[in-house]
C-alpha positions as CSV (number, residue, x, y, z in Angstrom):
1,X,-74.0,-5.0,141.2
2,X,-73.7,-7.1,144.5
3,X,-73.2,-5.0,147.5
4,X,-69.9,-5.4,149.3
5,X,-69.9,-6.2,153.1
6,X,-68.2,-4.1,155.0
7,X,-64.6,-5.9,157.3
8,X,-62.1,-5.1,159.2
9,X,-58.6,-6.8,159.1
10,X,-56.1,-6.5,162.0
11,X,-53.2,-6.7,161.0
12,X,-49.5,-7.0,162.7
13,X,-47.4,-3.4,162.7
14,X,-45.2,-4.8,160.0
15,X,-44.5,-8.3,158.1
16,X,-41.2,-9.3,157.2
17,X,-41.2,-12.2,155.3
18,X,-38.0,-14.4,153.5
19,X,-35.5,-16.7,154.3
20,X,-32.6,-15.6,155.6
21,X,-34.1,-12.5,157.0
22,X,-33.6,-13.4,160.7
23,X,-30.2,-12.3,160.2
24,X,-32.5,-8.7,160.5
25,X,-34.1,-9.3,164.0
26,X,-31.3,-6.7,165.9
27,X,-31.6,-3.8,163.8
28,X,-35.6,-4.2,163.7
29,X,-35.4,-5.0,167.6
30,X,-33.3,-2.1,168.0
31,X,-35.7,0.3,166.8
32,X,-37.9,-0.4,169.7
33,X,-35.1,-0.3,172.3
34,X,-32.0,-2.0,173.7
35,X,-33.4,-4.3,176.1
36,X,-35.5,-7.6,175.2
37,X,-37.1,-10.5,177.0
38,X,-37.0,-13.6,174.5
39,X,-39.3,-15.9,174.7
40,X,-38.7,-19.9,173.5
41,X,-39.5,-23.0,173.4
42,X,-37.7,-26.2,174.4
43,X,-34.1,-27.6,173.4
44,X,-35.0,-27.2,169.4
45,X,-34.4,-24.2,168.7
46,X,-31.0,-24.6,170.3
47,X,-30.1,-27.9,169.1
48,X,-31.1,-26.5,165.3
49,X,-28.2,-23.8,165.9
50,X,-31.1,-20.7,165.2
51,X,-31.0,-19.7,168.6
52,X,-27.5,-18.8,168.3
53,X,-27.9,-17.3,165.1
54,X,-30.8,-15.0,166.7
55,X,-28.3,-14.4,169.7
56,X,-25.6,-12.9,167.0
57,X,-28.3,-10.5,165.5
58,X,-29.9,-8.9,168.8
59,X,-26.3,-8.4,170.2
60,X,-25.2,-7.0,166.3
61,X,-28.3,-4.8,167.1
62,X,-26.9,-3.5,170.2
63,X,-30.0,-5.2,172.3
64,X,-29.7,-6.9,175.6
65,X,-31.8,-9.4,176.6
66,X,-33.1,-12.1,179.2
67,X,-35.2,-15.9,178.5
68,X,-37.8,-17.4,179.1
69,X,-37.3,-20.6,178.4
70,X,-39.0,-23.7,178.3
71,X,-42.6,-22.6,176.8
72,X,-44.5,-26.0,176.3
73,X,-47.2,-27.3,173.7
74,X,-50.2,-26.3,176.0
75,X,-49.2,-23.3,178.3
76,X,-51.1,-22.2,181.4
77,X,-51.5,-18.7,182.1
78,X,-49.0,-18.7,184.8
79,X,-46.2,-19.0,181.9
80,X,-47.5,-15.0,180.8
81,X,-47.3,-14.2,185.0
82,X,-43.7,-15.6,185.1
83,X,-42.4,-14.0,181.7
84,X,-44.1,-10.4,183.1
85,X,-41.6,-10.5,185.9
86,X,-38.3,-11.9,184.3
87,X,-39.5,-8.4,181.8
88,X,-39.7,-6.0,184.6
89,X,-36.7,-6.9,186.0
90,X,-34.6,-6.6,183.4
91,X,-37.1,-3.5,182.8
92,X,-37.1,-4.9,179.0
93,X,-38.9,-2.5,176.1
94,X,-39.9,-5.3,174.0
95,X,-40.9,-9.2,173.5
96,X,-39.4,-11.3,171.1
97,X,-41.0,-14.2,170.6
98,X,-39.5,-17.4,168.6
99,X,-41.0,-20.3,168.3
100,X,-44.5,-22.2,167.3
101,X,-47.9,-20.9,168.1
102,X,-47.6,-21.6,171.8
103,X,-44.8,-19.6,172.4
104,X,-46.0,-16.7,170.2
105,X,-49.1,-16.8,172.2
106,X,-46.7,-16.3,175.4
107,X,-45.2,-13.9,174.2
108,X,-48.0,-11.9,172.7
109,X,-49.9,-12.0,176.0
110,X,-46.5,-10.8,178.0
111,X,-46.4,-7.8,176.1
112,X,-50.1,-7.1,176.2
113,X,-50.2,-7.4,179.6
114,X,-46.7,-6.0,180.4
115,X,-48.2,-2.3,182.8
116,X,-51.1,-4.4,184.1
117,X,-50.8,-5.7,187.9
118,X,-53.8,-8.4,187.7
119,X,-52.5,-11.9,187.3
120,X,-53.4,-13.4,183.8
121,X,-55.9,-15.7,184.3
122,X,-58.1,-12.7,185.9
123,X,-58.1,-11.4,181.8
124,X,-58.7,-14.6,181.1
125,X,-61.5,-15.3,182.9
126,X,-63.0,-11.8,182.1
127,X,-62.8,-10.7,185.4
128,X,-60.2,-7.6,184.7
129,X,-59.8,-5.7,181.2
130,X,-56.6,-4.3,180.1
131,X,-56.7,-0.8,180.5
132,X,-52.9,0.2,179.7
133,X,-50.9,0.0,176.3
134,X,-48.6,-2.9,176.7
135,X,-45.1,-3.4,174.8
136,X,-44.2,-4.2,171.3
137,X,-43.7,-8.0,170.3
138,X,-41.8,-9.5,167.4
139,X,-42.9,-12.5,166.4
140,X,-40.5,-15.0,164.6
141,X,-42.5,-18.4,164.0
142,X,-40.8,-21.6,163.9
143,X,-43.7,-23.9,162.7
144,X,-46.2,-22.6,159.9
145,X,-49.9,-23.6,161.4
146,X,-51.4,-21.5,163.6
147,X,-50.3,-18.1,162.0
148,X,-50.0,-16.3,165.6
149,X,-47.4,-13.3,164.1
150,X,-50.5,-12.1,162.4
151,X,-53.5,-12.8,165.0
152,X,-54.7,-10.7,167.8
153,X,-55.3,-13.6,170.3
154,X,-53.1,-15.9,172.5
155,X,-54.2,-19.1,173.4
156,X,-54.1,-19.8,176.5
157,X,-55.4,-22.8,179.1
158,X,-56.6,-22.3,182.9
159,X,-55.8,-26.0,184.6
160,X,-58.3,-25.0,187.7
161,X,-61.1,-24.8,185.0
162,X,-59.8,-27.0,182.7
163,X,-60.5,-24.2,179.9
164,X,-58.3,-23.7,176.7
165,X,-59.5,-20.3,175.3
166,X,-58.6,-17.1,174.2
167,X,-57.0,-13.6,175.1
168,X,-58.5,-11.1,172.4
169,X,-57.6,-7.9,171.5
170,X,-55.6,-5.4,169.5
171,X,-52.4,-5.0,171.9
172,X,-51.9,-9.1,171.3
173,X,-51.1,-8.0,167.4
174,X,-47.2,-8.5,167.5
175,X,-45.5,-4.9,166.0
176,X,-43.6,-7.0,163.7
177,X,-44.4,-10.7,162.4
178,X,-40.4,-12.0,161.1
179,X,-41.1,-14.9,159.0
180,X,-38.1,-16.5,157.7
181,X,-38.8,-19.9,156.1
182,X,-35.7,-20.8,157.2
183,X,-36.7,-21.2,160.8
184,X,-39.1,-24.3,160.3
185,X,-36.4,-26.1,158.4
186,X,-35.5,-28.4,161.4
187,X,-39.4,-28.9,162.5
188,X,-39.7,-32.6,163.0
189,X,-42.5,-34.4,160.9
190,X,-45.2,-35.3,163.2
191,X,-45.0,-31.5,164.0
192,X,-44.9,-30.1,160.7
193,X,-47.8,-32.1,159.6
194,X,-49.7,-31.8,162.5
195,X,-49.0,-27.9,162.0
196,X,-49.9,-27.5,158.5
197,X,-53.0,-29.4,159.2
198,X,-53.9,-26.3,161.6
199,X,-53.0,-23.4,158.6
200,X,-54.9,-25.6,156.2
201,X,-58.1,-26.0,158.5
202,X,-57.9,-22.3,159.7
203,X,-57.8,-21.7,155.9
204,X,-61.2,-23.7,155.0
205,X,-62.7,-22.5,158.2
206,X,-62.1,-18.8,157.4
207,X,-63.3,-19.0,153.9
208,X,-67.0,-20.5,155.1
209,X,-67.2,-18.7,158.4
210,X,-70.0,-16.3,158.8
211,X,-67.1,-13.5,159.1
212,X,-65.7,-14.0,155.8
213,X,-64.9,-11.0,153.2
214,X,-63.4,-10.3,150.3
215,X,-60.2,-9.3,152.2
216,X,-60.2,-13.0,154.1
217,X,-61.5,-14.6,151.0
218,X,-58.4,-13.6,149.0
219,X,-55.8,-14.6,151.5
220,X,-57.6,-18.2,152.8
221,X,-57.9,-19.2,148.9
222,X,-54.4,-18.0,148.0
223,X,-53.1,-20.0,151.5
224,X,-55.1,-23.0,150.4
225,X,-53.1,-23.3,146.8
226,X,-50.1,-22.6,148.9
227,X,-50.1,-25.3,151.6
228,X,-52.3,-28.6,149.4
229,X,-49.4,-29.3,147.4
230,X,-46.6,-27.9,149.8
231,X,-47.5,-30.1,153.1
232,X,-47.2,-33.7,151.7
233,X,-43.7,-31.8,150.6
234,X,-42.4,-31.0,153.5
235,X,-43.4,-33.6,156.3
236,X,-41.6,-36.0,153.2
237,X,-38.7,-34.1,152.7
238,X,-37.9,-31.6,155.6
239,X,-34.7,-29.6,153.6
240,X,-37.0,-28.7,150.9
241,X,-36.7,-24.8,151.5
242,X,-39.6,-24.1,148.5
243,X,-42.0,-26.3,150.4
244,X,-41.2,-24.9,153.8
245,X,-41.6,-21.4,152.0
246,X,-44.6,-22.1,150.8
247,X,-46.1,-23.6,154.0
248,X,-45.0,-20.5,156.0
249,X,-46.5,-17.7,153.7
250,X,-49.4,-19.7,153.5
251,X,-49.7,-20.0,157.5
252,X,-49.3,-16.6,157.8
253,X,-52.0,-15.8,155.3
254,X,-54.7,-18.1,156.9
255,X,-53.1,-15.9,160.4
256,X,-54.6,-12.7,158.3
257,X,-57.5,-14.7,157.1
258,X,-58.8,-15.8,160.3
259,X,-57.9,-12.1,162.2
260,X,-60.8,-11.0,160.2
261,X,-62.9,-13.6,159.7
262,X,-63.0,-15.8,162.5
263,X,-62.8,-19.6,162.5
264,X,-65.5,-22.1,162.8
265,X,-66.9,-25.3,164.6
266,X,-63.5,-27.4,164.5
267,X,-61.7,-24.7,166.4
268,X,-64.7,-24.7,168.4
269,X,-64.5,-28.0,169.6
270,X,-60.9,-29.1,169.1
271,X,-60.1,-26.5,172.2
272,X,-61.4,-29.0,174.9
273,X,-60.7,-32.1,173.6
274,X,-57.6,-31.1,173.1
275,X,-57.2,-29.9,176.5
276,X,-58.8,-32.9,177.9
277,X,-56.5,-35.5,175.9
278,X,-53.4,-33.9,175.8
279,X,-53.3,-33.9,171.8
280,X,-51.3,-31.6,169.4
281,X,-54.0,-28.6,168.6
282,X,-53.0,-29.2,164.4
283,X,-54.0,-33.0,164.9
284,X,-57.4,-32.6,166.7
285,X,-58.2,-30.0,163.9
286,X,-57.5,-32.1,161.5
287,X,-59.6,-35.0,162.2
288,X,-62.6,-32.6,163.3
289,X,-62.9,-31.1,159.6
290,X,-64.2,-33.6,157.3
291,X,-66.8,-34.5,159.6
292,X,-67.5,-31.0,160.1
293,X,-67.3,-30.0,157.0
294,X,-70.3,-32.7,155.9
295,X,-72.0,-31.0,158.6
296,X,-71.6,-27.6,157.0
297,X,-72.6,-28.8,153.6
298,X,-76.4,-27.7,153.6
299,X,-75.3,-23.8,153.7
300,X,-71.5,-24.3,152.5
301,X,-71.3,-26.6,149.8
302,X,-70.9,-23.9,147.5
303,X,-67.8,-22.2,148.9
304,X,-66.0,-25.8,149.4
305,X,-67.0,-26.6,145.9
306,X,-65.2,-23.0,144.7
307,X,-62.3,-24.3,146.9
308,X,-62.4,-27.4,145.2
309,X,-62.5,-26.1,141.9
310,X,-59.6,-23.8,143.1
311,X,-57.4,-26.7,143.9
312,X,-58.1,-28.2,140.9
313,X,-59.7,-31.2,142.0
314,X,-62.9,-31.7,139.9
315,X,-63.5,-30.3,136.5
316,X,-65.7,-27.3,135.5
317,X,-68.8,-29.6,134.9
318,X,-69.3,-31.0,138.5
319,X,-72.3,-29.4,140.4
320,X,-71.7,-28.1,143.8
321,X,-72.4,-31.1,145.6
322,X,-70.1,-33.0,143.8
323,X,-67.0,-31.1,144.2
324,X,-67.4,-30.1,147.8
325,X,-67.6,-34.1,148.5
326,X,-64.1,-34.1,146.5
327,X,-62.8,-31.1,149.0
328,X,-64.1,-33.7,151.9
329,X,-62.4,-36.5,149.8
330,X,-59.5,-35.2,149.8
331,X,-59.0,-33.6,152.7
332,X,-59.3,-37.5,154.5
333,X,-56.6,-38.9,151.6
334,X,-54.2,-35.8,153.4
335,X,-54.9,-37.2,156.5
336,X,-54.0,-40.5,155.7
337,X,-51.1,-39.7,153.4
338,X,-50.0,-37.8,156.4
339,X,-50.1,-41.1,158.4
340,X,-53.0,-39.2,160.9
341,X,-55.9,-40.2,159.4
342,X,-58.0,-42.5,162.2
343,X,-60.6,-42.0,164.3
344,X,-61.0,-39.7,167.8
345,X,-61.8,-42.5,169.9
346,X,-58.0,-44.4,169.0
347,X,-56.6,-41.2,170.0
348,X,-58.5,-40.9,173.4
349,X,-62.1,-39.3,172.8
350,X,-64.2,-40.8,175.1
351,X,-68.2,-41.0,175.6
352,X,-68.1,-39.9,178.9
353,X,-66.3,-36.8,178.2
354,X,-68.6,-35.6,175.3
355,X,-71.1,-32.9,178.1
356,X,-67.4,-31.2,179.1
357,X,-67.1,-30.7,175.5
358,X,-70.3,-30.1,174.3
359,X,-71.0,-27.6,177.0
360,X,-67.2,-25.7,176.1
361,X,-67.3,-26.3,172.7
362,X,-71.1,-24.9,172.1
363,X,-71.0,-21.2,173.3
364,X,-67.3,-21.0,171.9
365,X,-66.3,-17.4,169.8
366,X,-65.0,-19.6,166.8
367,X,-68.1,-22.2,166.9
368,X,-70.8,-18.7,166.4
369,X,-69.1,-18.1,163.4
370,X,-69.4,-21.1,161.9
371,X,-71.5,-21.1,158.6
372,X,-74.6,-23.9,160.5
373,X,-75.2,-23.4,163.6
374,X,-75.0,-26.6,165.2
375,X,-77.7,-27.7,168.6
376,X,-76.2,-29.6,171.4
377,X,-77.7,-32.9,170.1
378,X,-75.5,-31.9,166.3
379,X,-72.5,-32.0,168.7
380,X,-73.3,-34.8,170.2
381,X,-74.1,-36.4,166.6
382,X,-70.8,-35.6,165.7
383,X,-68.7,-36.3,168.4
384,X,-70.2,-40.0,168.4
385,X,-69.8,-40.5,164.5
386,X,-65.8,-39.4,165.5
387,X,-65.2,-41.9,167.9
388,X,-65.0,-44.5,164.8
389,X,-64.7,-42.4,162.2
390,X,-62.5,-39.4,160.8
């Protein structure tokens, strides 16, 4: 009998998941006091008429709160500074996060860092450790793709260094992911699409990173037969509330997926140029993986071809080979059926950039657990096939 590798899987404190259940948020807020500091986005989750309803349930719940308002695609780390002191004014006992990844990640690192006195970016930069138990966060997404409820890291960029990387740890883990499907109803379609491209990626990058388990196996596989059919679904048709379901429960399981397995080379690498362009994260992941995934095939052809297979996309006779090159087939026909699919360079990626990236994207967390490990000349490679190519 094959031996079983041993894992661990961080998980959030509790996972609420179904539509309709944000009507909860007060009574589950209320359990960890009366006072809250909400974090948000822009206008859309006002305009949608959900930020009222949310407003109804904490003040049902008996909780008082304060915003922070305003969270945008890419934060900085001064967005966790300014949210730790609109907290300790109000001397709040919990963050409540609502919104995409960005502002999860906010919100996340607020409450992490909530009893430290050392600005963010000092954590950030490594220079300063947390060394005090920070608040609970509930995190209610409003986009399924990166799966932040159920990830113990926030994303976060530094503009003097122009670095987009991480805060890790177990004190980012919200106490409570909320997921009501509900919630994503009124995402727009660029950003559902470019959204589900991330869950989906995070999915397939999971399942072939070096980290994977049986614990991530089972959730990035059962994600992946979530989201293949689901996303076509909803960019299309934005009220269909089984699609939306479906993306959402399948975001959240490539969140678990990833918590314990780690991602791969397109996370790697879509961190910088992301930062450098300005481009949505889901986007740049998007066009990274077939590439990357042909550059994985020599030591991953198998698992793609089992995802393949589990998708339904090649019959039982195909070798390996063949159905991972179906997997890579039809990951580009999403692309371009999602109306996404050219190459980097139309989108920005540039020659001259490719050392910043190489030399951010190499010694990257995500890009060690990747299945091959690539040299600076793969990156370079690969980076000039995806200035006409995708």
């Amino acid at each position: 009998m094959e031996s079983i590798p041993s894992f661990s899987a961080p998980l959030p404190g509790q996972v609420i998941f179904g539509s309709g259940r944000v009507a909860e948020l007060g009574d589950v807020a209320a359990g960890f006091g009366s006072r809250a500091l909400l974090v948000i986005g822009g206008t859309s989750l006002r305009r949608s008429g959900y930020l009222a309803h949310i407003e109804a349930a904490l003040r049902n719940g008996g909780v008082e709160w304060d915003v922070l308002s305003g969270v945008p695609a890419e934060p900085g780390v001064e967005w966790v500074d300014e949210g730790r002191q609109k907290l300790r004014a109000l001397s709040a006992e919990m963050v409540i996060g609502v919104g995409g990844g960005s502002v999860l990640d906010v919100a996340k690192a607020i409450a992490a860092l909530a009893k430290e006195e050392a600005p963010c970016v000092a954590f950030h930069r490594g220079e300063a450790k947390v060394t005090r138990r920070g608040l609970p966060c509930i995190a209610l997404p409003t986009t399924a793709g990166t799966g932040a409820e159920a990830t113990p890291n926030a994303v976060l960029s530094d503009r003097e260094r122009r670095v987009k990387a991480s805060l890790r740890g177990g004190d980012l883990l919200p106490a409570v992911a909320l997921v009501d499907p509900q919630l994503t109803l009124s995402c727009p379609p660029d950003v559902t699409a470019y959204s589900g491209l991330d869950a989906i990626s995070q999915a397939l990058e999971s399942w072939v990173s070096v980290g994977s388990n049986p614990f991530s196996d089972m959730l990035a596989l059962k994600a992946l037969r979530l989201m293949a059919p689901a996303l076509p679904q909803a960019v299309g048709d934005g009220a269909n509330l089984s699609a939306r379901e479906a993306m959402a429960l399948g975001s959240l399981f490539a969140g678990m997926a990833l918590a314990s397995a780690r991602l791969g080379l397109v996370h790697g690498l879509a961190h910088p140029i992301g930062e450098l362009y300005h481009l949505p994260h889901g986007l740049v992941c998007g066009l990274l993986m077939p590439s990357v995934m042909e550059f994985n095939l020599p030591v991953a052809a198998g698992k793609y071809a089992a995802a393949a297979r589990e998708l339904g996309l090649c019959g039982p006779g195909s070798s390996d080979e063949e159905a991972a090159e179906t997997l890579i087939a039809w990951f580009r026909s999403l692309l371009a059926q999602l109306g996404v699919g050219r190459p980097l360079g139309e989108y920005g990626l540039s020659a001259s950039d490719f050392d910043f990236i190489i030399q951010q994207g190499l010694p990257a967390g995500s890009t060690k657990h990747n299945p091959r490990q690539p040299t600076a000349s793969d990156l370079q490679a690969l980076l000039q096939r995806l200035l006409s190519a995708y």
